[in-house]
MOPAC internal coordinates of N, CA, C and O (Angstrom, degrees):
PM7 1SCF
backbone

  N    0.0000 0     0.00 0     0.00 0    0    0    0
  C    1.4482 1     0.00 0     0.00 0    1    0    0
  C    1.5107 1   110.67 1     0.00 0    2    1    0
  O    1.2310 1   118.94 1   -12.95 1    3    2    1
  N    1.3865 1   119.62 1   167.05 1    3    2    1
  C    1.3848 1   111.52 1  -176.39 1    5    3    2
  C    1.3162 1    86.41 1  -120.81 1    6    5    3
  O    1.2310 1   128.03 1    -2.56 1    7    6    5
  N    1.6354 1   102.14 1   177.44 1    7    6    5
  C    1.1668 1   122.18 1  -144.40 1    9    7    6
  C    1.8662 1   102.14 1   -87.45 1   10    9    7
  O    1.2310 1   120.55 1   173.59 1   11   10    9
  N    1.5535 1   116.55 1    -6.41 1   11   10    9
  C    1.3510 1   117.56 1   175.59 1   13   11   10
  C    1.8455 1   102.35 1   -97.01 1   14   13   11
  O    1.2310 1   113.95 1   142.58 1   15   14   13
  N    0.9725 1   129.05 1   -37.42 1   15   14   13
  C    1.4360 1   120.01 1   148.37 1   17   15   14
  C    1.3461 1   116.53 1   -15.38 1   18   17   15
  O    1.2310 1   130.32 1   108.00 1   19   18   17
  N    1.6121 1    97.70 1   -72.00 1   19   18   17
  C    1.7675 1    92.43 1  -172.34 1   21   19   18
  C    1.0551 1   117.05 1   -72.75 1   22   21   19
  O    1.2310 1   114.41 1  -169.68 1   23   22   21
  N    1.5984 1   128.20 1    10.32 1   23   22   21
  C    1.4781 1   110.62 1   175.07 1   25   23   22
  C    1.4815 1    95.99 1   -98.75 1   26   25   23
  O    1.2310 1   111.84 1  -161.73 1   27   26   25
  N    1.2399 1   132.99 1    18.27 1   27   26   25
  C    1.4314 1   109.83 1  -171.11 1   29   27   26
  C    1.6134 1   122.46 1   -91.85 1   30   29   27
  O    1.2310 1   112.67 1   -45.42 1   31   30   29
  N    1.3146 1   131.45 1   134.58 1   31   30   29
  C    1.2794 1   112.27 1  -149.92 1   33   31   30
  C    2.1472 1    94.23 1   -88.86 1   34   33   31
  O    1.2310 1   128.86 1   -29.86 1   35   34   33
  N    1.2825 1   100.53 1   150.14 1   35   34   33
  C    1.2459 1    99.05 1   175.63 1   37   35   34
  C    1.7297 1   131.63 1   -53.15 1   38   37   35
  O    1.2310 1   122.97 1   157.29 1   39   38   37
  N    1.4100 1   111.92 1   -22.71 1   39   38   37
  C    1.2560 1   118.11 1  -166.53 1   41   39   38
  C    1.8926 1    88.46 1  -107.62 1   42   41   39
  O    1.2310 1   117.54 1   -55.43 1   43   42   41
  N    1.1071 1   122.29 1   124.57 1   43   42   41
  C    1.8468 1   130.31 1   152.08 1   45   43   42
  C    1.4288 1   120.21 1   -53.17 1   46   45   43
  O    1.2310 1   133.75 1   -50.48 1   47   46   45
  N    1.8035 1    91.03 1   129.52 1   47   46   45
  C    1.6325 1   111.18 1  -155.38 1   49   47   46
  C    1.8825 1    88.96 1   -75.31 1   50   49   47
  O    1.2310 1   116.23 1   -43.15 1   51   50   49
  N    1.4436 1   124.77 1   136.85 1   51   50   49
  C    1.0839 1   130.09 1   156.63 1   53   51   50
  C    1.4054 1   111.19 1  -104.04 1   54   53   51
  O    1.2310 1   125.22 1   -17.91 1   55   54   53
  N    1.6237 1   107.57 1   162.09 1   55   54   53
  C    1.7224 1   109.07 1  -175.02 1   57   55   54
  C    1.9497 1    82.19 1  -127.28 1   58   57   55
  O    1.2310 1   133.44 1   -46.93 1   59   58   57
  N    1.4645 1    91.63 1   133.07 1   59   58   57
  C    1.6166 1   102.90 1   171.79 1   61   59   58
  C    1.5221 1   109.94 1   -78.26 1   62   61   59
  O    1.2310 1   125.37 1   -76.22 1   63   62   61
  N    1.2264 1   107.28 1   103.78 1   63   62   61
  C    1.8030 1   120.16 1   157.57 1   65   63   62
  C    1.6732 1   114.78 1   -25.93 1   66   65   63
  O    1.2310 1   113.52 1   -29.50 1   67   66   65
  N    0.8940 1   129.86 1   150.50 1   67   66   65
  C    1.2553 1   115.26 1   145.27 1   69   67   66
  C    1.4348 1   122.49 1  -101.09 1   70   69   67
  O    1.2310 1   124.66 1   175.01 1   71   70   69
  N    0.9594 1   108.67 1    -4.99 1   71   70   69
  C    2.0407 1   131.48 1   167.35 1   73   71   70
  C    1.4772 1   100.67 1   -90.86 1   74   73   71
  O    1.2310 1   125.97 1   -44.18 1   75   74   73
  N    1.2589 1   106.13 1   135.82 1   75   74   73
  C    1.3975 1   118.72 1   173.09 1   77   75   74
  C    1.5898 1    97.98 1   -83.64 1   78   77   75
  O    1.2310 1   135.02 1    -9.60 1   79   78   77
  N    1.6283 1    88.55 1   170.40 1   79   78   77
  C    1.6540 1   100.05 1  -165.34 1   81   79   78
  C    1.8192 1    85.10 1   -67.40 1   82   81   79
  O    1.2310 1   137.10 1     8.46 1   83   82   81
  N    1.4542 1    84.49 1  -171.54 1   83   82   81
  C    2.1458 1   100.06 1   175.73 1   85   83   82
  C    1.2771 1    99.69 1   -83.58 1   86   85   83
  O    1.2310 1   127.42 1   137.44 1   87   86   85
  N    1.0779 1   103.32 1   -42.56 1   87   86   85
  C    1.8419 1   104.86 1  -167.55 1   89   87   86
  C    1.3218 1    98.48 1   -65.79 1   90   89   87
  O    1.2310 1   113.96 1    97.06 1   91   90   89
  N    1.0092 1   129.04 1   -82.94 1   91   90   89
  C    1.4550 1   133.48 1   173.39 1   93   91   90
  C    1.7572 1   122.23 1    -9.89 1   94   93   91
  O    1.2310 1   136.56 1   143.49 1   95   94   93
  N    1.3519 1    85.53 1   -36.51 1   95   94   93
  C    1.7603 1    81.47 1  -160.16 1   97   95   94
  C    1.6148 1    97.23 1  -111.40 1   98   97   95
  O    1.2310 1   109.80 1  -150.78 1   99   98   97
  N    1.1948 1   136.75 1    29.22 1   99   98   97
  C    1.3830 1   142.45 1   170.36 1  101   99   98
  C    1.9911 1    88.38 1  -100.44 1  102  101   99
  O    1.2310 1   124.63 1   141.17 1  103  102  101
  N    1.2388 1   108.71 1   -38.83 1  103  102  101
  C    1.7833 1   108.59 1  -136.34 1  105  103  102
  C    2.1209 1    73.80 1  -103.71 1  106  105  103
  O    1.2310 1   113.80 1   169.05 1  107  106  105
  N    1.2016 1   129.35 1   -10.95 1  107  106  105
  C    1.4849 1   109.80 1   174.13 1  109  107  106
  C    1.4091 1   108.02 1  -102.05 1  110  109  107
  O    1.2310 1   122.13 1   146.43 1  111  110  109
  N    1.0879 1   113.53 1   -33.57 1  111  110  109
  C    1.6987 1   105.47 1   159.39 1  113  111  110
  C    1.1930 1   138.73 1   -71.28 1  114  113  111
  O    1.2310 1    96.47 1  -172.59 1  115  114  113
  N    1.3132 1   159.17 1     7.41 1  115  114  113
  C    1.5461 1   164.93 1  -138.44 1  117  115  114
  C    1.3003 1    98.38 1   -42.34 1  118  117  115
  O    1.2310 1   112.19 1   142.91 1  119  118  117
  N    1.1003 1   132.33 1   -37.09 1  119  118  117
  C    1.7879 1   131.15 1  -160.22 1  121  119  118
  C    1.5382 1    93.36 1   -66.21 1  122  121  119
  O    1.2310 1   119.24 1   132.64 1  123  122  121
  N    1.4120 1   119.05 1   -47.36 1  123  122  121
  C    1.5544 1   113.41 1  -179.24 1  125  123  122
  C    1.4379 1   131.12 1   -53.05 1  126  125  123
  O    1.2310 1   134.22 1   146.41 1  127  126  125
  N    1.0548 1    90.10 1   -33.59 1  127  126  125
  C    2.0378 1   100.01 1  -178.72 1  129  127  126
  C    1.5580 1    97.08 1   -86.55 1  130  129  127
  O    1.2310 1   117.70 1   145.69 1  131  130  129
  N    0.7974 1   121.98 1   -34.31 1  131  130  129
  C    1.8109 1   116.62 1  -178.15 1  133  131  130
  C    1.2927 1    93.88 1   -60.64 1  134  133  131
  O    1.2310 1   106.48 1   110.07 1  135  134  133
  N    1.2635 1   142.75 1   -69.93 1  135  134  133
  C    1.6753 1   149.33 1   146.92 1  137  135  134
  C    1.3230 1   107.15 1    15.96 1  138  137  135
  O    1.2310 1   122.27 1   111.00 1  139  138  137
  N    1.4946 1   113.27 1   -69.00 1  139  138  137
  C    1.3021 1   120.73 1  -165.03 1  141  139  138
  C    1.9739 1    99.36 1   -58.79 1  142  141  139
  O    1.2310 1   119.57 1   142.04 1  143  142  141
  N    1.2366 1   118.42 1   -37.96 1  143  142  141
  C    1.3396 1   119.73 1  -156.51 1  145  143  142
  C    1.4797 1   111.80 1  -100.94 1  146  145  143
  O    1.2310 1   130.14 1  -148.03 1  147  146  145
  N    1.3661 1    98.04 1    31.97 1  147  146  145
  C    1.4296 1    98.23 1   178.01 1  149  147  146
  C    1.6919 1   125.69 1   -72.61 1  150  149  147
  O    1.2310 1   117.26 1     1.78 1  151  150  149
  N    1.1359 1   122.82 1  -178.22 1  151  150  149
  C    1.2890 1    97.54 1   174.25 1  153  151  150
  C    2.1752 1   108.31 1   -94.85 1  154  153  151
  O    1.2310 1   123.01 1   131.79 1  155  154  153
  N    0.8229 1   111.84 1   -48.21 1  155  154  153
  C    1.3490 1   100.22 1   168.19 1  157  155  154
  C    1.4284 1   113.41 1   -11.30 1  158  157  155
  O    1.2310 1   120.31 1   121.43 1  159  158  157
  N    1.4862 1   117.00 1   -58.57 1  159  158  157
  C    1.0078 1   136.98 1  -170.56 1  161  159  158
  C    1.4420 1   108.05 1   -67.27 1  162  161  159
  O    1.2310 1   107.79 1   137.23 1  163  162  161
  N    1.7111 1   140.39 1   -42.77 1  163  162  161
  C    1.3147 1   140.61 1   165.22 1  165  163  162
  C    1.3960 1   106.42 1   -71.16 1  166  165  163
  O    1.2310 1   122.34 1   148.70 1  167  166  165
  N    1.7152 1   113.13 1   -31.30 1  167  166  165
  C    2.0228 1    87.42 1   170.68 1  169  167  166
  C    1.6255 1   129.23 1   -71.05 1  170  169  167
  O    1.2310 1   130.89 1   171.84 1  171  170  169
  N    1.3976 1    96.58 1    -8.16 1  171  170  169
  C    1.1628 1    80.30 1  -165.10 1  173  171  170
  C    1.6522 1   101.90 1  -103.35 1  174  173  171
  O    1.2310 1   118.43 1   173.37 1  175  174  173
  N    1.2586 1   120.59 1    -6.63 1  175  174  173
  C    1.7794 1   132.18 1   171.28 1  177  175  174
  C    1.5410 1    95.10 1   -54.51 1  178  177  175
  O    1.2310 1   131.21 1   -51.62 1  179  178  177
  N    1.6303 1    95.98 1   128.38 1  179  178  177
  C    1.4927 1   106.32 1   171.61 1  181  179  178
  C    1.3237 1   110.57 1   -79.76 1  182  181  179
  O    1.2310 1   112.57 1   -26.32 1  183  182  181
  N    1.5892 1   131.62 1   153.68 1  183  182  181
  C    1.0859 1   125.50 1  -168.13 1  185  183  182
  C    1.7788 1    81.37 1  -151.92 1  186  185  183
  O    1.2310 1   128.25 1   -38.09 1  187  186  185
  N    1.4636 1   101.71 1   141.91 1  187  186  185
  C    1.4184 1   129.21 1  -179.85 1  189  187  186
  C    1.5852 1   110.47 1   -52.81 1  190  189  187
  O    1.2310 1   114.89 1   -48.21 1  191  190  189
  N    1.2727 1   127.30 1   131.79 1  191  190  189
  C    1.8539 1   109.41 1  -179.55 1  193  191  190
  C    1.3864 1    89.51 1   -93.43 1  194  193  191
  O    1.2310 1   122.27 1   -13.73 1  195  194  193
  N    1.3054 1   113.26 1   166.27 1  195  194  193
  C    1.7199 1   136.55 1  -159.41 1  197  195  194
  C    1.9197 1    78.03 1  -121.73 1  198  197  195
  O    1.2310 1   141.35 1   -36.23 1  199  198  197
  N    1.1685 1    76.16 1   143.77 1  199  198  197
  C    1.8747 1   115.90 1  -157.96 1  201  199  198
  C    1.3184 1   104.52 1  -115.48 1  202  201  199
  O    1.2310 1   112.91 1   -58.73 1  203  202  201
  N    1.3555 1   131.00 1   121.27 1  203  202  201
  C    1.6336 1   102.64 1   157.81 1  205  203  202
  C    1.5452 1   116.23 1   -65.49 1  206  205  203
  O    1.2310 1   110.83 1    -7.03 1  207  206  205
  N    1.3216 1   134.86 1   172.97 1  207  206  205
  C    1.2749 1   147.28 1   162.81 1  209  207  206
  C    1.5291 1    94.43 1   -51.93 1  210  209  207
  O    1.2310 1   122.83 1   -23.59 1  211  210  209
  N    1.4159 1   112.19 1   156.41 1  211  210  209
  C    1.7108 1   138.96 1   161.96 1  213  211  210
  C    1.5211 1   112.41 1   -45.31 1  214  213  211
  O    1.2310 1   127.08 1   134.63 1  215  214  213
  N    1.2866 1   103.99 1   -45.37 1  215  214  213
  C    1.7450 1   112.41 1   173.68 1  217  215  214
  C    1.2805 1   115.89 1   -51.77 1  218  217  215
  O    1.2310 1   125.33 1   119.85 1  219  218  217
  N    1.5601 1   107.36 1   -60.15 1  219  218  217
  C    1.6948 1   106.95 1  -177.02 1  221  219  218
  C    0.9492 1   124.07 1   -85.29 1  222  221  219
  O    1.2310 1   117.11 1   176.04 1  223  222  221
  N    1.3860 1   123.10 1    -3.96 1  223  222  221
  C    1.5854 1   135.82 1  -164.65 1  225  223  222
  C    1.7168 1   102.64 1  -106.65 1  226  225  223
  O    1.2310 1   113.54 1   172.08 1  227  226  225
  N    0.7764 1   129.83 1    -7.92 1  227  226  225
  C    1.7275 1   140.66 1  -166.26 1  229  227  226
  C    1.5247 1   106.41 1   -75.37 1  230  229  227
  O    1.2310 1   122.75 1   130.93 1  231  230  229
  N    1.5631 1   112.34 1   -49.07 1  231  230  229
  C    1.5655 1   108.04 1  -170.68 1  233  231  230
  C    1.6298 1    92.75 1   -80.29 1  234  233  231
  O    1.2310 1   115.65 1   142.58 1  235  234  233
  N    1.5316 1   125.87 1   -37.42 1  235  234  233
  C    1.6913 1   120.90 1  -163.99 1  237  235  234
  C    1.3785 1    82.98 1   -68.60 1  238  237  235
  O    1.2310 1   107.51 1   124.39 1  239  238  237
  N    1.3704 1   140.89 1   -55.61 1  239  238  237
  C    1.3927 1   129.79 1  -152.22 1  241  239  238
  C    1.9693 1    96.49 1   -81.78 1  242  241  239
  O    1.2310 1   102.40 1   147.52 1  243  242  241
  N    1.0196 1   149.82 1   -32.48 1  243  242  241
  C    1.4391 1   123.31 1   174.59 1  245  243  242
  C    1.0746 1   104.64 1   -61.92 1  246  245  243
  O    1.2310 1   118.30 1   136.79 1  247  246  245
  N    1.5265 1   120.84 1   -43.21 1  247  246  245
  C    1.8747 1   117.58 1  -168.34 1  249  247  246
  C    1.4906 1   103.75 1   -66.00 1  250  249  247
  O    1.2310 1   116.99 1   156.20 1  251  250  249
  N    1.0544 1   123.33 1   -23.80 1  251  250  249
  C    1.6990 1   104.55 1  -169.74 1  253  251  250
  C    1.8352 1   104.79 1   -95.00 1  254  253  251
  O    1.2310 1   125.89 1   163.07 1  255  254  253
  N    1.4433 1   106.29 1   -16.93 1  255  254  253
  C    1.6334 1   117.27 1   169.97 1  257  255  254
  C    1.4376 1   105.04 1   -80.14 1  258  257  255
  O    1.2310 1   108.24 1   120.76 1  259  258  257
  N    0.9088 1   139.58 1   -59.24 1  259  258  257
  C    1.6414 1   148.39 1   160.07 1  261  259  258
  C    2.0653 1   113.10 1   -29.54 1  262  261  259
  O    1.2310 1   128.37 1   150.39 1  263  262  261
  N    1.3754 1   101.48 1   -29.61 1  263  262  261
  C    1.5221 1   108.29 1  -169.30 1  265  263  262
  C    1.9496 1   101.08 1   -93.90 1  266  265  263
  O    1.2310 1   137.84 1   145.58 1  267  266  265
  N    1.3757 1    83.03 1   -34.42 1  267  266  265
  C    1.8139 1    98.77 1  -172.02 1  269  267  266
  C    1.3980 1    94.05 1   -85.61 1  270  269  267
  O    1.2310 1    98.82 1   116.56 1  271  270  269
  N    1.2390 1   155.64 1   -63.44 1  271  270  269
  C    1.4617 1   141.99 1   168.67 1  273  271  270
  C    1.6831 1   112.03 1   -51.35 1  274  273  271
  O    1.2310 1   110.11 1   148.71 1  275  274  273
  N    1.2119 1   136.17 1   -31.29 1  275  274  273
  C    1.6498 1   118.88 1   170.57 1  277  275  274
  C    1.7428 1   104.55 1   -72.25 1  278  277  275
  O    1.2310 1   111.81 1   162.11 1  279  278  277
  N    1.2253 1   133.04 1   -17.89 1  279  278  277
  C    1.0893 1   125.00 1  -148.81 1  281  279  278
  C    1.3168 1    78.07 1  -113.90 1  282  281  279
  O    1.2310 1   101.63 1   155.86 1  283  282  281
  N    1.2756 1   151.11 1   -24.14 1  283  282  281
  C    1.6481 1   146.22 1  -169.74 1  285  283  282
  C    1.8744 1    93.05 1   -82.05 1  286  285  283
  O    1.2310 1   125.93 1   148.36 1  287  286  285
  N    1.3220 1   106.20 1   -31.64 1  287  286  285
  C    1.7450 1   117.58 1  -146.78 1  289  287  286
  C    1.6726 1    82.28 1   -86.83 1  290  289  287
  O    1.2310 1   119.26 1   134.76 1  291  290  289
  N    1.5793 1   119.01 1   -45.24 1  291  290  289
  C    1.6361 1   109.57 1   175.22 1  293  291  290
  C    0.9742 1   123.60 1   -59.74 1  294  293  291
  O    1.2310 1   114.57 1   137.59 1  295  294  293
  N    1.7269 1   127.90 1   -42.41 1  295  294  293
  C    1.3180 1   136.32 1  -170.05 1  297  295  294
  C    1.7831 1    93.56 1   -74.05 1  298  297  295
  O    1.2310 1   107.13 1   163.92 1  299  298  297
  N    1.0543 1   141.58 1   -16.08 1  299  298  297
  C    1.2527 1   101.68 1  -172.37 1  301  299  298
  C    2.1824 1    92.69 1  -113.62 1  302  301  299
  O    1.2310 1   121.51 1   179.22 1  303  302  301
  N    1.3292 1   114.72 1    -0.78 1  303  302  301
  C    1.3554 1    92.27 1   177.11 1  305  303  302
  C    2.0294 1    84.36 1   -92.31 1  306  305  303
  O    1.2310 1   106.03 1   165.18 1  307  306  305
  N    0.9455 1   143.54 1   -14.82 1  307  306  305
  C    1.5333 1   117.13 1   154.82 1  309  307  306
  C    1.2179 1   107.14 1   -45.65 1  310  309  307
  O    1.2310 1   122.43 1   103.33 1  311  310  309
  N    1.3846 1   112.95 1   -76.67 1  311  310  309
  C    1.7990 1   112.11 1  -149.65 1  313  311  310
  C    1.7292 1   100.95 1   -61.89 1  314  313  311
  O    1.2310 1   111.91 1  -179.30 1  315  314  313
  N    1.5295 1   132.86 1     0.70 1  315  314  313
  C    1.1405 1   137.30 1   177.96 1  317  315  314
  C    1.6325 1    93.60 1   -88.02 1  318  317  315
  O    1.2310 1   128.02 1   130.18 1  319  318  317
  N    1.1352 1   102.17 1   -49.82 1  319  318  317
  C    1.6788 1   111.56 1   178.29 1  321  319  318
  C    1.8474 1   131.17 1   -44.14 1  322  321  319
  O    1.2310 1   138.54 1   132.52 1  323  322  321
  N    1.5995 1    81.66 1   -47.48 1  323  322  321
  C    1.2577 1   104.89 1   179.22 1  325  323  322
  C    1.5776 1   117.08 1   -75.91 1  326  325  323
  O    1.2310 1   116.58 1   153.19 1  327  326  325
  N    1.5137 1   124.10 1   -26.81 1  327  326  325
  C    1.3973 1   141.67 1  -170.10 1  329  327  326
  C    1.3011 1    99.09 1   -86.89 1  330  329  327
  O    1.2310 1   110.76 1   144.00 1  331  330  329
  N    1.2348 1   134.98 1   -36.00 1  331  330  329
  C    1.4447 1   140.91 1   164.04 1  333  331  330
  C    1.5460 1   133.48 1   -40.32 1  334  333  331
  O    1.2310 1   137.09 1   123.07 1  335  334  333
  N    1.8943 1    84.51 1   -56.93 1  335  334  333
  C    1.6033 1   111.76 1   160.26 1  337  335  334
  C    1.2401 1   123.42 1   -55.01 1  338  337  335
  O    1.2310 1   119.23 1   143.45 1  339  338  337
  N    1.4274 1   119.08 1   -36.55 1  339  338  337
  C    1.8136 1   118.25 1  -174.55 1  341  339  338
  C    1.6290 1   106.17 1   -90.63 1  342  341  339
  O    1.2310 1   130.62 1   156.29 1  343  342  341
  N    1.4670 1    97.12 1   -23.71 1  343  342  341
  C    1.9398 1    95.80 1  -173.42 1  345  343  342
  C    1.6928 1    89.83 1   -80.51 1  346  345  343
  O    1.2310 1   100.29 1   158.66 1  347  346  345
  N    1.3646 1   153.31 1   -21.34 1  347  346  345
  C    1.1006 1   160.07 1   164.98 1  349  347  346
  C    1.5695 1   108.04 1   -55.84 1  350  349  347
  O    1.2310 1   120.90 1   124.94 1  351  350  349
  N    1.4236 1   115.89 1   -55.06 1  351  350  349
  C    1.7102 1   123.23 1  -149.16 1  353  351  350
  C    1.7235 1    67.17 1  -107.00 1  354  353  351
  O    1.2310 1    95.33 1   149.51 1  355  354  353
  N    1.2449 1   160.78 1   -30.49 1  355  354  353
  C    1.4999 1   145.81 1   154.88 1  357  355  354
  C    1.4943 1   114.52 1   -36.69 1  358  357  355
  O    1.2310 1   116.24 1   120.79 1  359  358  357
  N    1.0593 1   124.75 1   -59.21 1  359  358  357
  C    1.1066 1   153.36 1   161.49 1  361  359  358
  C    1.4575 1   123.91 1   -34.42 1  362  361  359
  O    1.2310 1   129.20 1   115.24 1  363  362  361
  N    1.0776 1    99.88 1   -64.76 1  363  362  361
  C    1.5759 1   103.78 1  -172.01 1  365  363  362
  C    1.9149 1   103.09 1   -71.41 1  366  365  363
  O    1.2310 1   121.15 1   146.03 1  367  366  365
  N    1.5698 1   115.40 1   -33.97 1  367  366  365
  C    1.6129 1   119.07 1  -157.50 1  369  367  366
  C    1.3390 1    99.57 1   -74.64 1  370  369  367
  O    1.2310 1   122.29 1   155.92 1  371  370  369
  N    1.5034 1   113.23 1   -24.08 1  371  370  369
  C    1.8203 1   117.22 1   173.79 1  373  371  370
  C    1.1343 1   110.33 1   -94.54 1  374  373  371
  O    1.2310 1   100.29 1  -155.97 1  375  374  373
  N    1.4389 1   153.31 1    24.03 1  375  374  373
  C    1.1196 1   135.68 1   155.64 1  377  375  374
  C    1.7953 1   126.87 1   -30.84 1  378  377  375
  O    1.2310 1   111.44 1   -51.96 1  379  378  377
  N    1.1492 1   133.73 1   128.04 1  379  378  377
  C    1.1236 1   141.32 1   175.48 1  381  379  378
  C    1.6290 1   118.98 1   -98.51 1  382  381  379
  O    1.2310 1   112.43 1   -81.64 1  383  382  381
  N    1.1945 1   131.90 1    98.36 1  383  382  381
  C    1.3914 1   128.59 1   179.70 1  385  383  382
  C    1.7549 1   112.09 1   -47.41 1  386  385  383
  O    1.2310 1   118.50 1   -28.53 1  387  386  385
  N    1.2117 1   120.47 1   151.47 1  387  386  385
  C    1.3462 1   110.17 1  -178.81 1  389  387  386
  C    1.5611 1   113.90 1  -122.24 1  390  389  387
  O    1.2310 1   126.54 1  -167.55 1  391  390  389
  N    1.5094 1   105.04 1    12.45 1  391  390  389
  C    1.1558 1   107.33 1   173.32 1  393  391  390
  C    1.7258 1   116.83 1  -156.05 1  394  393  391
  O    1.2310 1   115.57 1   -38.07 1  395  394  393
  N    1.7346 1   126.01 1   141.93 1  395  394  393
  C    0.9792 1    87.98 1  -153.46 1  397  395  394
  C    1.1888 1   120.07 1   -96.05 1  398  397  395
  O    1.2310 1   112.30 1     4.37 1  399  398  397
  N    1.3983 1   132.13 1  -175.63 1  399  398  397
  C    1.5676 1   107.22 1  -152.67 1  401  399  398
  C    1.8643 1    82.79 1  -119.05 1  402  401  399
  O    1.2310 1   122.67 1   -39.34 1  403  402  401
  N    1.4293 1   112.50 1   140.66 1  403  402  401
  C    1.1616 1   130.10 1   169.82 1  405  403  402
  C    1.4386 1   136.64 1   -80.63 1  406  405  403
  O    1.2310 1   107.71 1   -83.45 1  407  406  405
  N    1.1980 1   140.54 1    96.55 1  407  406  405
  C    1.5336 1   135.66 1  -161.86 1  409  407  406
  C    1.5039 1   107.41 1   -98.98 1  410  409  407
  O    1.2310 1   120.10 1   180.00 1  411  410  409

């Protein structure tokens, strides 16, 4: 053996943490983990929405695509409707006489 061998003391030098281990410090606090499980805390966890299957969902999903395209297809022959009306009532408030009129 060499001569740093024999200085080694039989028992292993530990250095005191000033942090407790992990394990330790989950199981001396309890008030903290109850914390975690509050409900604030479950309202606001996103949770996946439940879907019907493709099968049952097919006729609700054309009818509500079918309702949202006639109602997109009205709003724009109005506002086509309506753009017609002002280039008309535009139109008519500027008239220019083309000849001049004699009193």
């Amino acid at each position: 053996m060499t001569s740093f061998a024999k200085n080694l003391s039989p028992t292993p030098i530990t250095a005191d943490s000033p942090r407790p281990d992990f394990g330790t410090a989950g199981q001396a606090e309890p008030d903290k983990a109850s914390h975690r499980a509050s409900d604030m805390v479950k309202k606001g966890r996103p949770e996946p929405a439940l879907k019907p299957s493709p099968a049952l969902s097919h006729e609700v999903d054309g009818t509500a695509f079918d309702a949202a395209w006639k109602d997109e297809a009205k709003a724009a022959r109005r506002d086509a409707f309506k753009a017609k009306r002002r280039a008309q009532a535009a139109q008519s408030k500027s008239r220019a006489f083309k000849r001049a009129v004699t009193r």
